[in-house]
C-alpha positions in Angstrom: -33.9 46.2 230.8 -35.1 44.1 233.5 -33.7 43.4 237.2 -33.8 40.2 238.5 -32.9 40.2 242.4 -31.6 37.5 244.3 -31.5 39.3 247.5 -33.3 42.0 249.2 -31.9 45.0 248.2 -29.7 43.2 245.7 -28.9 45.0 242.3 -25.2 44.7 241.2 -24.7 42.1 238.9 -28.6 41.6 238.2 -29.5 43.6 235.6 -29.9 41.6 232.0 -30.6 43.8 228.8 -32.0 41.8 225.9 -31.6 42.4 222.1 -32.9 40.5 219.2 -32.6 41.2 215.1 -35.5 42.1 213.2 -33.5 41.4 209.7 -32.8 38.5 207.4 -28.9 39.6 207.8 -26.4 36.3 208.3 -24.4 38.7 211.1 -25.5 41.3 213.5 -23.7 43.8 215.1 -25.3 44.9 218.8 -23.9 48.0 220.2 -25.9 49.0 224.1 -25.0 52.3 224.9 -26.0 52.4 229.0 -26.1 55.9 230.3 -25.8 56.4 234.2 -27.4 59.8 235.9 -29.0 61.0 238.9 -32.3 61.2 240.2 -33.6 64.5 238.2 -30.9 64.1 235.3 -33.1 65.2 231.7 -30.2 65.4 229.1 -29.1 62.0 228.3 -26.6 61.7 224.9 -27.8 61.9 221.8 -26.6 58.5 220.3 -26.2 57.7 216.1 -25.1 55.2 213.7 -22.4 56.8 211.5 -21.5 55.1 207.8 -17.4 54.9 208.2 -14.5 54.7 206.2 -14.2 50.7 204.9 -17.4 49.7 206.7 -16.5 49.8 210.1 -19.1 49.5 212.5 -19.6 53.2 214.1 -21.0 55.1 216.7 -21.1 58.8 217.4 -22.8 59.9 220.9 -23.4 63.5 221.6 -23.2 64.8 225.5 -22.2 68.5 227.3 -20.6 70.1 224.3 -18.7 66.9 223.2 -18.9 64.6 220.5 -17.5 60.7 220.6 -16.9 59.1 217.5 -16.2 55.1 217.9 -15.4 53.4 214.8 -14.5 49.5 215.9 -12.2 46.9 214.2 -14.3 44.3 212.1 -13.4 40.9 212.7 -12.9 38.7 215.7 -10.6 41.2 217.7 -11.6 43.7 219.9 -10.3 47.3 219.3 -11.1 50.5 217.2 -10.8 53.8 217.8 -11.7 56.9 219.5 -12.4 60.7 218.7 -13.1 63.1 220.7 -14.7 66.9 219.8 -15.4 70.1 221.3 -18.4 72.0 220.4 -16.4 73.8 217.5 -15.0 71.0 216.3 -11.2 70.7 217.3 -9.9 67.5 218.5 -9.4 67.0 221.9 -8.7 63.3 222.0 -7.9 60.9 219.2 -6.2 57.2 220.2 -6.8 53.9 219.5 -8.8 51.6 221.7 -7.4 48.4 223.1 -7.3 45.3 221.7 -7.3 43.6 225.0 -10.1 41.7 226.8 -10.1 42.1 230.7 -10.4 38.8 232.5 -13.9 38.6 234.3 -13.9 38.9 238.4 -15.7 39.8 241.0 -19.0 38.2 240.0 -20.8 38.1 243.9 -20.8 34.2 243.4 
């Protein structure tokens, strides 16, 4: 991840993270999983590829007794959907994610 200021003291907006493939694949599938803490904070998620149901790319991530499982759509779409788990395993959320895309604002230009 690398920070590129424009102003003293600037950092919203000015963080870039870059990916590139290592395969021979004719599609890639990126998924950044950015983790926010405090100063002192030793326990970030645990974070997995999971093989789904029909191929879906999947995700599970593993933080303070829950579990996340995000399977998205395939395709051109956004949307997919969401589990959530307790520590023994009983459902706490499940719902689908939405399909739409939030306009873009507030870019400090």
């Amino acid at each position: 991840m690398t920070h590129y200021s424009k102003n003293p003291g600037e950092q919203w907006g000015s963080w870039r993270i870059q990916t590139s493939d290592t395969g021979k694949s004719k599609t890639t599938n990126f998924l950044n999983v950015l983790y926010a803490a405090t100063a002192g904070d030793d326990n970030p998620p645990n974070v997995k590829s999971l093989d789904s149901p029909g191929g879906r790319p999947a995700v599970e991530i593993t933080h303070k007794n829950r579990t996340y499982q995000l399977i998205f759509d395939s395709g051109e779409q956004p949307g997919g959907d969401v589990i959530v788990t307790d520590t023994d395993g009983k459902v706490l959320l499940e719902k689908r994610l939405t399909s739409l895309v939030q306009p873009q604002q507030g870019t400090g230009n």
